[in-house]
C-alpha positions as CSV (number, residue, x, y, z in Angstrom):
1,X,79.6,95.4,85.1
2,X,82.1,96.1,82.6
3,X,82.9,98.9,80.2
4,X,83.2,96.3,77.1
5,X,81.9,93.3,77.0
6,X,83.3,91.1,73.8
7,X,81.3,87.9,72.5
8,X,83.6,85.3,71.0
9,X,87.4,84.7,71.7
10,X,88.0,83.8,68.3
11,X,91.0,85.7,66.1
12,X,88.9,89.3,66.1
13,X,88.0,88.7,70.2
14,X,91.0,88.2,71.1
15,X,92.5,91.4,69.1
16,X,89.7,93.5,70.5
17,X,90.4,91.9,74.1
18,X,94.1,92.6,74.3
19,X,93.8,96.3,72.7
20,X,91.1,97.7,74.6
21,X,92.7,96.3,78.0
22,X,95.8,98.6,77.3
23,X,94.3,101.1,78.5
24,X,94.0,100.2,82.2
25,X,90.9,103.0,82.8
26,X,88.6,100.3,81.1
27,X,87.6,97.4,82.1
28,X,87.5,94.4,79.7
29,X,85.4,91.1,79.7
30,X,85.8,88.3,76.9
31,X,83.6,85.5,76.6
32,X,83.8,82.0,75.1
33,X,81.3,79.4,74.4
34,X,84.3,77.0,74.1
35,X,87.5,75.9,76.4
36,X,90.6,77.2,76.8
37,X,93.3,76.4,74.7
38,X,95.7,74.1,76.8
39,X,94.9,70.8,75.3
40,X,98.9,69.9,74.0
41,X,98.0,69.0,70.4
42,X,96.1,72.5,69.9
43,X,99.7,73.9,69.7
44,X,101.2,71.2,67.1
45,X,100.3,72.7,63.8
46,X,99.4,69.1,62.2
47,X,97.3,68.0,64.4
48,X,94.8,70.9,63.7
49,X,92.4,67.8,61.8
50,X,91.7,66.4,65.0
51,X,90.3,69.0,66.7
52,X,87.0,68.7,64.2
53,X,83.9,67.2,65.6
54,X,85.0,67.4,68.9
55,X,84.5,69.6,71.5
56,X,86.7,72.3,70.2
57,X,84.3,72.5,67.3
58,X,80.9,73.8,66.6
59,X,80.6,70.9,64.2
60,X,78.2,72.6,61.9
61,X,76.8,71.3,58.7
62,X,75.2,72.9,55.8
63,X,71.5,72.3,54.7
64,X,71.2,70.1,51.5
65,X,73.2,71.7,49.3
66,X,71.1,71.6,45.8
67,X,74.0,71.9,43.5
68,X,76.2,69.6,45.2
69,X,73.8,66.8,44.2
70,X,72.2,67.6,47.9
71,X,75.3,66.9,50.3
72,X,75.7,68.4,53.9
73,X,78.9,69.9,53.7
74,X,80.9,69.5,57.1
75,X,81.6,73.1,58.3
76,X,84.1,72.9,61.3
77,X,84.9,75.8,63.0
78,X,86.7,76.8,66.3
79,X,84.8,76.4,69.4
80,X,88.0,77.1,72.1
81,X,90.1,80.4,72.8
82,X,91.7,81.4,69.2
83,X,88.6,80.3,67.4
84,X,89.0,78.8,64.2
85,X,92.7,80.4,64.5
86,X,93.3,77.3,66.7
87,X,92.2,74.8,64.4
88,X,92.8,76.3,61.2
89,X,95.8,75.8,58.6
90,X,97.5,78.9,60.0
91,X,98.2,80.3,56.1
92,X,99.1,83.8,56.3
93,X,97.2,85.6,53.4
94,X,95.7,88.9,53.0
95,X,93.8,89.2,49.8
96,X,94.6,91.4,46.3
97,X,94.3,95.0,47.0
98,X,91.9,95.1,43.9
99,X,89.4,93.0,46.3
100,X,89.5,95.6,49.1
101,X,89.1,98.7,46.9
102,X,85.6,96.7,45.2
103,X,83.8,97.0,48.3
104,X,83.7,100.9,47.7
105,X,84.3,102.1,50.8
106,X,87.4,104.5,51.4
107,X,87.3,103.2,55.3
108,X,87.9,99.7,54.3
109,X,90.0,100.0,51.4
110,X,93.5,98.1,50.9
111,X,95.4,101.1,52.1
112,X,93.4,102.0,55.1
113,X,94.0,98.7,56.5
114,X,97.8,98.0,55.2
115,X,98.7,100.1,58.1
116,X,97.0,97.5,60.9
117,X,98.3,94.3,58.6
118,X,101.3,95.8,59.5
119,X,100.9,96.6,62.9
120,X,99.8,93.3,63.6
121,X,102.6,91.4,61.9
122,X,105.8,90.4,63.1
123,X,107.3,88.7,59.8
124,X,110.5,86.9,60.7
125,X,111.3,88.5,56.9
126,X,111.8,92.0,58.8
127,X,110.1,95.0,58.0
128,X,108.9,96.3,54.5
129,X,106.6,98.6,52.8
130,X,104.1,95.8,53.0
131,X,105.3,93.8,56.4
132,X,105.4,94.7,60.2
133,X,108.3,93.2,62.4
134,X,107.1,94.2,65.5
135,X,103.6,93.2,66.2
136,X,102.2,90.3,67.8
137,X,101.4,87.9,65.2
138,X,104.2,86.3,64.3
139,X,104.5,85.3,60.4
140,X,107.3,82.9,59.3
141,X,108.2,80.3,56.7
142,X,107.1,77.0,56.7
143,X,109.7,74.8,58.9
144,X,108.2,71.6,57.2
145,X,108.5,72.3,53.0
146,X,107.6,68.4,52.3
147,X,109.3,67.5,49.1
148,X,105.7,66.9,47.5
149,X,104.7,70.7,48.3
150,X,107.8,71.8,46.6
151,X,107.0,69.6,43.6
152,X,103.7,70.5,43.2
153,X,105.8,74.1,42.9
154,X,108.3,73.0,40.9
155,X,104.8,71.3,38.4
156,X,103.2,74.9,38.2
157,X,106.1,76.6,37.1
158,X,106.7,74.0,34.4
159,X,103.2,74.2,33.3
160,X,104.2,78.3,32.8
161,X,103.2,79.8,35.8
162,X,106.1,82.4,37.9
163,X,107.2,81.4,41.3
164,X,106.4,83.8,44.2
165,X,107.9,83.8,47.4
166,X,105.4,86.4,48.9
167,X,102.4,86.6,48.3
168,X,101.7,89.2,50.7
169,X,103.8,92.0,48.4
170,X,103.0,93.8,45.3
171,X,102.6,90.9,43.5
172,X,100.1,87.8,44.3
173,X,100.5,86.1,41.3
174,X,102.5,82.5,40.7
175,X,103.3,80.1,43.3
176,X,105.4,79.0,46.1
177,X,105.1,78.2,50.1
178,X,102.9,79.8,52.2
179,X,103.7,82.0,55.1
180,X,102.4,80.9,58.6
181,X,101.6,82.6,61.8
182,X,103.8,79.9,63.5
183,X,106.3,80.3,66.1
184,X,109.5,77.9,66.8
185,X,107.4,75.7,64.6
186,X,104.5,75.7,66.5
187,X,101.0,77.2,65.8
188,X,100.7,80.8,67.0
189,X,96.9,81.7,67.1
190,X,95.3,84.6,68.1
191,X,94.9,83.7,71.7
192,X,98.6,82.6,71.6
193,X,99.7,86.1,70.2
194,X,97.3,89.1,71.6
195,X,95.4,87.1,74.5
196,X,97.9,85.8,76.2
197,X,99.9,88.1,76.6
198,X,97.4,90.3,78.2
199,X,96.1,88.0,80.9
200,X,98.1,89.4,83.4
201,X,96.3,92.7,83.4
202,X,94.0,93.3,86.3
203,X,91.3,94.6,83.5
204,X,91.1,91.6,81.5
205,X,88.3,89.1,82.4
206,X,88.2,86.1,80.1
207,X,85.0,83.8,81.1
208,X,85.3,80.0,79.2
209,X,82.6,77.4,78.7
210,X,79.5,80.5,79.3
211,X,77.6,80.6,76.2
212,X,75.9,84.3,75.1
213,X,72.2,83.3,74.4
214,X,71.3,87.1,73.6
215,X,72.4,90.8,74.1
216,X,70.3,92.7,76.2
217,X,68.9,96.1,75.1
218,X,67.5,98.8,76.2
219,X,65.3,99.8,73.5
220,X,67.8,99.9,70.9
221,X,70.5,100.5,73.6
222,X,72.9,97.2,74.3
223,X,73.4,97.2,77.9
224,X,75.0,93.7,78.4
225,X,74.6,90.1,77.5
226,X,72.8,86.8,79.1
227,X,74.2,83.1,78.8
228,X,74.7,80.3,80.7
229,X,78.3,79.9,82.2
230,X,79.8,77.1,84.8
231,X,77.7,79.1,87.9
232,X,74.4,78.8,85.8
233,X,72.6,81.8,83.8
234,X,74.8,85.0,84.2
235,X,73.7,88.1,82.6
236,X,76.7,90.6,82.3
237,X,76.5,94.3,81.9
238,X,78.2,96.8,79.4
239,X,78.8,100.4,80.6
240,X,79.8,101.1,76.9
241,X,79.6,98.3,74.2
242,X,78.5,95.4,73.6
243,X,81.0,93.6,71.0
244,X,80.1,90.6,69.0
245,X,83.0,88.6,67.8
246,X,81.3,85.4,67.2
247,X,82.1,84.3,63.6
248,X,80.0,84.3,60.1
249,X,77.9,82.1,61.3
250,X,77.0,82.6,64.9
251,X,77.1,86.6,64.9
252,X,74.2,86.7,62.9
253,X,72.6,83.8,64.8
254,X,72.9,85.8,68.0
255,X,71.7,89.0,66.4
256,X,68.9,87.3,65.7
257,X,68.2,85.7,68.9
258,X,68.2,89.4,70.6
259,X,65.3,90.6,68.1
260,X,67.5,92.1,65.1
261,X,67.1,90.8,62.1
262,X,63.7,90.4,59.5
263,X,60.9,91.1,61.3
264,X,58.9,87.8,59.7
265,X,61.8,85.2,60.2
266,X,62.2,86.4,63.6
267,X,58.4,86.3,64.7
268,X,58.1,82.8,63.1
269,X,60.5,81.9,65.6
270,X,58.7,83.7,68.3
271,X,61.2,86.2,68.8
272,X,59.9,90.1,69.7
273,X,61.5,92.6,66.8
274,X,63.6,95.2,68.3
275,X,65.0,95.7,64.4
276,X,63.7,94.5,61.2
277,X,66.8,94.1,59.1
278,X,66.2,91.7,56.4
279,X,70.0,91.6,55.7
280,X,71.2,89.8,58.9
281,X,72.4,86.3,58.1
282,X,72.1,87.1,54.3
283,X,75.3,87.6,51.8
284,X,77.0,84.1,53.0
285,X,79.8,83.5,51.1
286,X,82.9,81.1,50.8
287,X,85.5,79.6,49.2
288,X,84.7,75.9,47.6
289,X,86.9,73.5,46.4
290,X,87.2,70.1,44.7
291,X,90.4,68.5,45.2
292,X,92.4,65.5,42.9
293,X,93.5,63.1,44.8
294,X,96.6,60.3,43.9
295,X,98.6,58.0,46.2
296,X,102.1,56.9,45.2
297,X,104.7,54.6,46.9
298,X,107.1,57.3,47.9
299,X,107.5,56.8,51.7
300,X,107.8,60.9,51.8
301,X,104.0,62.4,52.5
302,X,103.1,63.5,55.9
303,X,102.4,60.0,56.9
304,X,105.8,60.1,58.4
305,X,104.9,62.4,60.8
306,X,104.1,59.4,63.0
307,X,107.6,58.3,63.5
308,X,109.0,58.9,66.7
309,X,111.9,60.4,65.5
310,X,109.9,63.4,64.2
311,X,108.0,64.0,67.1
312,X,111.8,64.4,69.1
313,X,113.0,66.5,65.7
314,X,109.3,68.6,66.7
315,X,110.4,68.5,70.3
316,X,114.1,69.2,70.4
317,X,114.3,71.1,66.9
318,X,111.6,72.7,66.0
319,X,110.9,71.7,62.4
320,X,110.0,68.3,60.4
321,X,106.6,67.3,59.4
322,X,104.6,67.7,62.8
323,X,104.9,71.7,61.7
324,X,103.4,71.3,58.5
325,X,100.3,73.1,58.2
326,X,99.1,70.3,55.5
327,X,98.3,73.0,53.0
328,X,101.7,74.0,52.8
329,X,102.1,75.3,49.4
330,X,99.8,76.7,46.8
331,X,99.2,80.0,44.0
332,X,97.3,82.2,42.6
333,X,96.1,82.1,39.0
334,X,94.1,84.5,36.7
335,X,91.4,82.5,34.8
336,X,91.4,85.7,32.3
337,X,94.3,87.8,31.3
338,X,92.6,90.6,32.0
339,X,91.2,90.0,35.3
340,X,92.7,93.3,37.9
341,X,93.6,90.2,40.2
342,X,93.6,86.5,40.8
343,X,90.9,84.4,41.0
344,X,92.0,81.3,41.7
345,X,94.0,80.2,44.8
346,X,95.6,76.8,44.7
347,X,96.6,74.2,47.4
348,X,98.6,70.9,47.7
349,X,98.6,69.2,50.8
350,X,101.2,66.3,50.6
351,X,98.8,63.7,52.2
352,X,95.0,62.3,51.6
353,X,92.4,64.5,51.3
354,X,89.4,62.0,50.3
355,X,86.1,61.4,51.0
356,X,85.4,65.2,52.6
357,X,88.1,64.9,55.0
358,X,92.1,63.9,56.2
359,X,92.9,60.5,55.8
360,X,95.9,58.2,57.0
361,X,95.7,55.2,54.5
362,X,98.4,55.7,52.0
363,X,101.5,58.5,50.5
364,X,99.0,60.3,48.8
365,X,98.9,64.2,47.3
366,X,96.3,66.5,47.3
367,X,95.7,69.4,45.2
368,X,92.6,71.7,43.9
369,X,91.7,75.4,43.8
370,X,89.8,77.8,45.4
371,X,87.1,80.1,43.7
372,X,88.0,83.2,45.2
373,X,85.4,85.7,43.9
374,X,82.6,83.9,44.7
375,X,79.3,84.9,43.5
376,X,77.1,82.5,45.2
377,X,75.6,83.7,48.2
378,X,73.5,81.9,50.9
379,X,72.0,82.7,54.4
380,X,72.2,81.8,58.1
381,X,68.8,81.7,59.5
382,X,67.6,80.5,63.0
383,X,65.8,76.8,63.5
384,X,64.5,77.9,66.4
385,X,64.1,80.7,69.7
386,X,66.4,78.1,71.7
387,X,69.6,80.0,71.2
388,X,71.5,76.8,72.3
389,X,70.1,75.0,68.8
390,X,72.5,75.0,65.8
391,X,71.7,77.9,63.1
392,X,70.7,76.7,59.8
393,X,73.3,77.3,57.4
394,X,72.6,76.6,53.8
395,X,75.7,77.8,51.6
396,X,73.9,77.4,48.3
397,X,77.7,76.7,47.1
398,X,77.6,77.0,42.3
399,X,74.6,78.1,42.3
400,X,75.5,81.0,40.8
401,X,76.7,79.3,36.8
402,X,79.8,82.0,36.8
403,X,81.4,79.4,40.0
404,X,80.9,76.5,38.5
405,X,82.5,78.0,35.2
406,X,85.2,78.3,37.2
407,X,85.4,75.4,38.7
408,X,85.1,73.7,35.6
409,X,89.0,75.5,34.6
410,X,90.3,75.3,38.1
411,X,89.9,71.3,37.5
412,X,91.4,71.2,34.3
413,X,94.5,73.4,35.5
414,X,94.6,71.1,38.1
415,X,94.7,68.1,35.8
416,X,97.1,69.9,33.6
417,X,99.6,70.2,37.0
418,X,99.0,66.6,37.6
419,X,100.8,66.2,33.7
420,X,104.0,67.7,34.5
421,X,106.6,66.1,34.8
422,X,108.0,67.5,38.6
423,X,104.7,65.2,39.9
424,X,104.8,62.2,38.1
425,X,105.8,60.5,41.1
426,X,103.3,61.4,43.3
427,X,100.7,60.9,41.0
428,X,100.7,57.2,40.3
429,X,97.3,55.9,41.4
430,X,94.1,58.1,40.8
431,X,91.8,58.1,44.2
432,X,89.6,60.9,43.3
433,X,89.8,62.5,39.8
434,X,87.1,63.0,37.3
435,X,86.2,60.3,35.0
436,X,87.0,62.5,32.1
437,X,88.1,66.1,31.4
438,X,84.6,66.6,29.5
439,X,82.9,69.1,30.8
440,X,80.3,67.3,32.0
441,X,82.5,64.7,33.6
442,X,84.0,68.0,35.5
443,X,81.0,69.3,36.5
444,X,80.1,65.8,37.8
445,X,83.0,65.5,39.7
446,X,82.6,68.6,41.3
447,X,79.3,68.9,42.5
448,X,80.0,65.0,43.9
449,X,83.3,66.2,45.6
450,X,83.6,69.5,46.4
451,X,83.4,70.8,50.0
452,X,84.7,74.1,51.8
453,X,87.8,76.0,52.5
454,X,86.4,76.9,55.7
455,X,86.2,80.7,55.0
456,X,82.6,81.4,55.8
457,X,82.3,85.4,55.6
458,X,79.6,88.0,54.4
459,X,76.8,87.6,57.5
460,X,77.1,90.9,58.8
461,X,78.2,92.9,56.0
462,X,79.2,96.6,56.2
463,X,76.3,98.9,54.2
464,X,73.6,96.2,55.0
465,X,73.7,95.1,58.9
466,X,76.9,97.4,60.2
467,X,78.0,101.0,59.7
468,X,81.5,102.2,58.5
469,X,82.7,101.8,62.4
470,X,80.9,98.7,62.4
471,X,78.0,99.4,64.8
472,X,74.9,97.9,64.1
473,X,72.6,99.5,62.2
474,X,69.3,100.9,64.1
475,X,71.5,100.0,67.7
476,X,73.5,101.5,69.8
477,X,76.2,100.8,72.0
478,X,76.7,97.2,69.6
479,X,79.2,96.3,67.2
480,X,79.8,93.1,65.0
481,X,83.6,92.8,64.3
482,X,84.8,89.8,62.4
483,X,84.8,88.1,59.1
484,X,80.9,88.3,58.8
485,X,81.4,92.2,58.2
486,X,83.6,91.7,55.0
487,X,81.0,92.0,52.3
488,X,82.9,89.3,50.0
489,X,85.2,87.0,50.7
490,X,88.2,86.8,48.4
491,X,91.4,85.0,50.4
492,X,92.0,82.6,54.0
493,X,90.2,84.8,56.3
494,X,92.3,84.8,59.3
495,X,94.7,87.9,58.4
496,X,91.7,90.3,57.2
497,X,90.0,89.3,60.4
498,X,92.5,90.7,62.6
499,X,93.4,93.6,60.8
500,X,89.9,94.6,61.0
501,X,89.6,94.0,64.5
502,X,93.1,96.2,65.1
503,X,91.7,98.8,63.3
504,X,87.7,98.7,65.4
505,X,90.0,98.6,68.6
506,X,91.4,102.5,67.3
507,X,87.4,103.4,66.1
508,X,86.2,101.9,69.6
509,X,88.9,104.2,71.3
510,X,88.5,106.5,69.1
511,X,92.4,106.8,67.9
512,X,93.3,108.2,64.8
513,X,93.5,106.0,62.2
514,X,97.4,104.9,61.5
515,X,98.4,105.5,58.3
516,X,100.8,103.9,55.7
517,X,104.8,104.3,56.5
């Protein structure tokens, strides 16, 4: 028995598990389907392609995707301590305010959270109307800054576009390096920042390798959860919440495996209705992309990275190409003028991004956009009552004509970048580009090439499955608290995530809500 029992160590677990253990009146246990994060490599922030289809990822793929001429689309995401904060690309980016303040909900706005961004943060910048210093989450320049990332830079602003070295301030606009929740070069992920730390605490339980196969309830009450950990089936109690921090994609899967979601899907699978909420699993949304791809002959792309020397400069140093983050650099573009933000959020990895995936041919460069206000939507849905038996995801990625619209003139800017004169270096031999810049050439190319950012969001929305506090509707004593509660998804998730979960560790402890300074 526990007072809070908290489903997922991923960036929002481990938030939750390290705030609500501060008080040591409560008793705190976190559970992970995954292992710990002490494999070496984990920590070495290039390495972070490795670490898909492998046991430190769910490995999931979409359904056919219909408008990506009926692809699965590879869908890795973080099966370990940290979550997909141990395997991601560790960009620190929070999202236009604008995007925030359209979800039309005063608790949730831009402002109501800028107070947790910032109690989260500690930005090696120092402190600012907009940045923490003295959080947990360290946020700090890239120690890597490979001389094609700083082209592709260098390309944008010839092509018109202003440079921005934060895109975290007032303005998101123009381009320039990322931030990164690094430290000494290495990758700092949620369990590295909050968890961590708090292990030492008497009132902190962290269980590994058990996976959650439903919440028990009471009625409507959630008293606890059942899974199977290393000593077999365990079912562990809740004196007062039951939090589910399992991701986009398995939060809803698990609500629907206790008996909440639509009352038709769930007795197909056989599954007794405690609530019939059609919206669980609906409102999936994310961020696709389709990258050009060149190689070139200069011996300067993160193919280096093999050399010994580097791994000594990584070692003894703390910088060189084993810290790049591979996206290292990027911006954010209005397609209209009058747009109240971006819509468009660019990336250059100074490497090979072919075929779906990292490769280690040739020098190569890498570059493509994001659609950040996505308006296709798709659903996670169960396959089966066997809660160890993958959801079904089916993204349903441009099906929606406004995303592929968009596409369409993210492609051409990107083409228009590959012009300038900064790249033409790096841009000598065409890999993957469209065979024309016709329309239907791009649109082609696209639905052939295109694949995900890895920001799944939308699941377990706030309105339609959670309450302002996040509890779940028609329940009691349950909460969802992750990325699956944003109702759109409009930057990389990992910042919003944890902001969210600083500010449900106040609402669970019922602490007045901070305020901006």
């Amino acid at each position: 028995m526990y007072d809070y029992v908290i489903v997922g160590g991923g960036s929002a677990g481990c938030v939750l598990a390290a705030r609500l253990s501060e008080d040591p009146e409560v008793s705190v246990c976190l559970v992970e389907a995954g292992p710990r994060d002490d494999h070496a490599d984990i920590h070495v922030p290039i390495r972070f392609p490795e670490f898909f289809q492998t046991q430190y990822d769910w490995a999931y793929r979409s359904e056919q995707e219909k408008f990506c001429e009926g692809r699965q689309i590879a869908l890795p995401r973080g099966r370990v301590l940290g979550g997909s904060s141990s395997i991601n690309a560790m960009i620190y980016s929070r999202g236009h305010r604008s995007h925030y303040d359209q979800w039309g909900n005063l608790n949730w706005s831009f402002d109501t959270l800028l107070p947790y961004f910032k109690r989260a943060e500690n930005n090696e910048r120092g402190a600012s109307y907009y940045h923490g210093n003295d959080g947990p989450l360290p946020v700090c320049e890239s120690r890597s800054k490979n001389l094609i990332s700083a082209a592709f830079i260098e390309a944008a602003i010839e092509a018109g576009h202003p440079a921005n070295d934060d895109f975290n301030g007032a303005i998101q606009d123009g381009f320039g390096f990322y931030q990164l929740t690094q430290r000494d070069g290495r990758r700092c992920s949620a369990a590295t920042a909050y968890l961590q730390p708090a292990l030492k605490r008497k009132n902190l339980t962290v269980k590994t390798d058990f996976m959650v196969h439903r919440v028990s309830l009471e009625g409507s009450t959630a008293t606890g959860v059942t899974g199977v950990g290393r000593d077999g089936a365990v079912t562990i109690q809740a004196a007062r919440e039951v939090i589910i921090c399992a991701g986009a994609y398995n939060s809803p899967q698990l609500l629907m495996l206790s008996g909440i979601g639509a009352a038709e899907h769930l007795k197909d699978q056989g599954i007794p209705v405690l609530v019939d909420n059609p919206e669980v699993g609906q409102n999936l949304s994310d961020h696709p992309h389709a990258l050009l791809v060149f190689t070139h002959p200069e011996k300067v792309s993160l193919l280096i990275a093999a050399e010994p020397r580097y791994g000594k400069q990584f070692t003894e140093e703390h910088n060189g190409p084993l810290t790049s983050n591979i996206s290292e650099a990027g911006g954010f573009i209005r397609s209209h003028p009058n747009l109240p933000a971006p819509d468009l959020q660019f990336h250059v990895a100074p490497t090979m991004f072919a075929d779906g995936g990292l490769t280690t041919k040739h020098h190569a460069i890498s570059f493509g956009a994001d659609i950040l206000e996505v308006k296709s939507r798709g659903e996670v849905t169960l396959t089966s009552h066997d809660p160890t038996a993958n959801p079904r995801i089916q993204h349903n990625y441009f099906s929606e004509p406004e995303d592929m619209e968009l596409a369409v003139a993210s492609l051409r800017m990107s083409l228009h970048f590959s012009e300038q004169k900064a790249l033409s270096k790096y841009v000598k031999t065409p890999v993957e580009v469209p065979a024309s810049d016709s329309d239907k050439d791009l649109r082609a190319y696209i639905r052939s090439y295109s694949s995900t950012a890895f920001h799944p969001a939308g699941t377990c929305s706030i309105g339609t499955v959670v309450d302002d506090e996040l509890r779940v509707l028609g329940t009691e004593r349950l909460r969802v608290v992750d990325a699956s509660v944003m109702p759109t998804i409009f930057c990389n998730p990992n910042a919003p995530t944890i902001a969210i979960a600083e500010r449900a560790a106040d609402l669970i402890r019922g602490i007045v809500p901070l305020e901006v300074i």
